[in-house]
N, C-alpha and C positions, 0 to 999 in steps of 0.2 A: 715488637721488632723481630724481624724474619735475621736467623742467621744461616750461614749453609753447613750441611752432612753428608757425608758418603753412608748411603742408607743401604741394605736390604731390603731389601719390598718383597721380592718373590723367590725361587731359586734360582731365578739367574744371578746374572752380576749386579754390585750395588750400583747404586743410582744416588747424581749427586740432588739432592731436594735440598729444601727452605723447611728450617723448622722455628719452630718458638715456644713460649715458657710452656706453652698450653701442653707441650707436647715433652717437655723432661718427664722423667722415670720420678719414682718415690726416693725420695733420699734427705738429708737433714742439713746436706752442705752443696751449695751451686758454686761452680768452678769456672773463671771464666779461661779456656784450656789456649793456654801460647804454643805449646811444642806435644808431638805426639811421635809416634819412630814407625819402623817399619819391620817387621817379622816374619818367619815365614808362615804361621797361622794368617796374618794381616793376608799374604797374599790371595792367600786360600779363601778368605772370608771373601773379600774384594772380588775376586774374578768368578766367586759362586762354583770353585772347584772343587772346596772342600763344604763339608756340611758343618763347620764351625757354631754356627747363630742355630739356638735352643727354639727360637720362638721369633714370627715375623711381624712387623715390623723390628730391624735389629740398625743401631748405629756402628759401623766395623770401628778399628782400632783398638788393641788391646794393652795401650800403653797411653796416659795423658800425664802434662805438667802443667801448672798454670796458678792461680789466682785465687783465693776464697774470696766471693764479692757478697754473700750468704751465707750464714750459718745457725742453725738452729740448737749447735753443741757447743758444751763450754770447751772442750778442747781445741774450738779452731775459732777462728774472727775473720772478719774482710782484712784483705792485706798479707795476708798467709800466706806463702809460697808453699805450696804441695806436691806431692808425686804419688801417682798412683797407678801401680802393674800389679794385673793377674785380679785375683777374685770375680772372675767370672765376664770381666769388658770383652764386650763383644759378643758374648756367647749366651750369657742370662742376664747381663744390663751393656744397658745403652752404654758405647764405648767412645774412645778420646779423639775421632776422626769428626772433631765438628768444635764451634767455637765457644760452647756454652756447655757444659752438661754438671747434672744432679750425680749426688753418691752419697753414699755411706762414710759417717765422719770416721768409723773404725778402721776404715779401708785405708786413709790416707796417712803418708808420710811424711814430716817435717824436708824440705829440700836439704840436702845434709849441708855444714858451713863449707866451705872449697868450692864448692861445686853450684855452677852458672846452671840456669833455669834449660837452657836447652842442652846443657851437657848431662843433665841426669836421664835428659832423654836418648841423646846419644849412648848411653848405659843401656837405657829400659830394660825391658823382658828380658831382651840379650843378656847383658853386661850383667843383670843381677842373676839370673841361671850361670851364668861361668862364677860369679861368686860363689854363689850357694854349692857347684861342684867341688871347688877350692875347699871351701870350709869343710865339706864334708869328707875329704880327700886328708883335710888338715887331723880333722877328729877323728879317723884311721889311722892314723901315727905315719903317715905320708909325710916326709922330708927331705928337705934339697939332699943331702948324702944317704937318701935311701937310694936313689938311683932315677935313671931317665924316667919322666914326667909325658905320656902319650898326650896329643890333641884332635881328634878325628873333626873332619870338616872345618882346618883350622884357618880357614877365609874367612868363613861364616863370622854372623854378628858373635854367636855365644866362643867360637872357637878363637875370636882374635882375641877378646878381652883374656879370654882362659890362657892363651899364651903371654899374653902382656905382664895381665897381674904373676902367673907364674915365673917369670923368667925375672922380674923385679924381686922378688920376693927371693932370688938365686937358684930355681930350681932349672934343672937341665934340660929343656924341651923339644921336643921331638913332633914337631906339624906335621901329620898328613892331609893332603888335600892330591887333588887331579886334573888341577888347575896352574901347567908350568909358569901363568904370566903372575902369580902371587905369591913366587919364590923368596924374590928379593923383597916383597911386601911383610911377608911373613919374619923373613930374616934381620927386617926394620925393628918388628915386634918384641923381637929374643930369642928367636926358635934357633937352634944351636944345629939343629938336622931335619933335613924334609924328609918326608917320605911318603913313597907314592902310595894313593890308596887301590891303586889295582892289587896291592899286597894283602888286602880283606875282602875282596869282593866273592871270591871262590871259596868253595866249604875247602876248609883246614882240618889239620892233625885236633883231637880233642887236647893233646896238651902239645902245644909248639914248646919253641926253644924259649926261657924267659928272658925278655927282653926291658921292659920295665916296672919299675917301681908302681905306677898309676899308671891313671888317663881317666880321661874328660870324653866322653863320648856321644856326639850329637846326631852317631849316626843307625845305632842301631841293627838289627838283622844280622846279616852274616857280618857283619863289621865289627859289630860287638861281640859275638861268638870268636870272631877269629881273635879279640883284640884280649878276651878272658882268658884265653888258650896259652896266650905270651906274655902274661903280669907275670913277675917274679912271685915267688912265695911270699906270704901275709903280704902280698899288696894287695889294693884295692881300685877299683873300676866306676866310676861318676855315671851315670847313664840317664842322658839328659834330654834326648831328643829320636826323632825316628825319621829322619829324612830319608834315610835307606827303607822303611818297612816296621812294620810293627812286631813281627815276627824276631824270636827268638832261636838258632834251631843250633842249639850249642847241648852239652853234655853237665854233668854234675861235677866231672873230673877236676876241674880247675880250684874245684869249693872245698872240696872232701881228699884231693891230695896236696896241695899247693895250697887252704886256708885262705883262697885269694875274696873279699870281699866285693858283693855287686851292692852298688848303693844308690836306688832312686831319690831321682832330685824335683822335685813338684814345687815348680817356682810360683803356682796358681794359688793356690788354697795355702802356702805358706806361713805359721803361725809368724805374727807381729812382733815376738822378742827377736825370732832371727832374721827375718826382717831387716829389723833396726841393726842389727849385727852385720848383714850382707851389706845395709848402704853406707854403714861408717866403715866397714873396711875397705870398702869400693873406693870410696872419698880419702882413703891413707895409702891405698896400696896400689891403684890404678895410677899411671903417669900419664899426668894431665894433657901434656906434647903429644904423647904414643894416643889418647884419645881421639885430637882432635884428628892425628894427622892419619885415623883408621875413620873417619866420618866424613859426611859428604851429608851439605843440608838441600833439602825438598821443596816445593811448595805445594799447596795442599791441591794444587789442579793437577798435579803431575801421580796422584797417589794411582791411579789408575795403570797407568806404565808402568809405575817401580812395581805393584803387583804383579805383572807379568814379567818383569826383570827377575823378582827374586827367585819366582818359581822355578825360572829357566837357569837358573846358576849363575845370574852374570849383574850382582852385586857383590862387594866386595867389603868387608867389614859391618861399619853402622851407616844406620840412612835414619835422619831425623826430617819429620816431618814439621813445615814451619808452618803453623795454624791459622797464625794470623799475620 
């Protein structure tokens, strides 16, 4: 039986093909995959902009939820609801933008109880990188009366959740984004203050005025250099993403006078205990309302557009993709 893929074939853009068993990857557990999302790696993968996929033929999407209808491990059976982001989908195995795919039974995770099969994908990559910055923000001794809580790119998937869960959780937050029509979006959220991101975009003072406790940062470059410059003393800095650049062109000053901590967040290769830690707090600490009403679901012909939407800045929160 032929099901359909958004494939990689070459370096251009993917191509949507017919694939079949003949053609899954090695792995111990078949999925049949309901819900996948959208990221901005996915976009990259999908329009052939970015060099995402390690090796070609590649299946794009870096996020699936779905089914166990096989399994070769005692830890999983048919009838298993699973989730699986990062460890390489997309990039070094065939990924969740198709209706069947093979994986590794280590890779997967129990759907957590609260939480519907396509809202963990409303989460995915996103939603679990704004945990995993959370947590790691928490284990800084980061607290709502430490003071203002930054969110750089706080439209974005990783940046609405990071405000949600923060502002529930009572922490004071502060969205920046450069997008006036997701003011009142954001302020839906908890964001207590916007702030515009032309205020990071220019090289800054190596130590600004301190302005917050933390931040979530998914943008990177001079956005993060300016945003280390204005953490208060022993606060601490999330740095989650590089929509701005990969590039770093900040000073030492912030670390070595101010104590301020930078903390990378690798939501890919993420050991499986915090993991399990990021989706049971997700499933307690996310408001399931504030989810649904920052998502907007897809069909899997349209994966192609929202590619070129996210690139272009003009999605707003989560995009779940419906697979079947």
């Amino acid at each position: 039986m032929a099901y359909p893929a958004y494939q990689l074939i070459d370096k251009g853009p993917a191509q949507r093909v017919d694939l079949t068993d003949t053609d899954l990857p090695e792995g111990d557990v078949t999925v049949d995959v309901a819900y996948s999302s959208l990221n901005f790696k996915d976009g990259l993968a999908i329009t052939g902009k970015g060099r995402i996929a390690r090796s070609l033929p590649m299946v794009c999407g870096i996020d699936l939820a779905g089914t166990v209808t096989e399994s070769a491990s005692s830890d999983w059976k048919p009838g298993d609801q699973v989730v699986l982001t990062g460890w390489g989908l997309s990039e070094t195995h065939p990924g969740g933008y198709t209706t069947r795919q093979r994986v590794r039974s280590e890779w997967l995770v129990a759907k957590p109880a609260g939480l519907a099969l396509a809202q963990t994908m409303a989460i995915g990559t996103a939603g679990f990188t704004a945990m995993l910055s959370f947590l790691a923000l928490e284990d800084a001794g980061v607290r709502p009366w430490s003071g203002p809580v930054l969110v750089t790119g706080a439209g974005g998937g990783v940046g609405s959740v990071a405000v949600a869960v923060l502002a529930k959780l009572g922490y004071e937050v502060h969205a920046s984004t450069g997008r006036a029509e997701t003011h009142d979006y954001l302020r839906s959220l908890g964001a207590s203050a916007i702030v515009d991101r032309s205020e990071f975009t220019e090289p800054g003072k190596p130590l600004g005025t301190e302005r917050w406790a933390g931040a979530v940062d998914t943008v990177g470059s001079t956005t993060l250099a300016n945003v280390l410059s204005q953490t208060q003393r022993a606060g601490a800095v999330a740095s989650c993403g590089l929509a701005g650049g990969p590039d770093l062109p900040a000073t030492v000053m912030p670390f070595i006078l101010r104590g301020v901590s930078l903390l990378g967040i690798d939501s890919v290769m993420c050991p499986m205990p915090r993991r399990e830690e990021a989706w049971r707090r997700l499933a307690a600490d996310l408001p399931l309302p504030m989810l649904d009403s920052m998502t907007e679901t897809h069909g899997f012909d349209e994966i192609p557009e929202l590619a070129d939407r996210i690139l272009a800045g003009r999605t707003r929160g989560r995009v779940v993709i419906a697979v079947q």
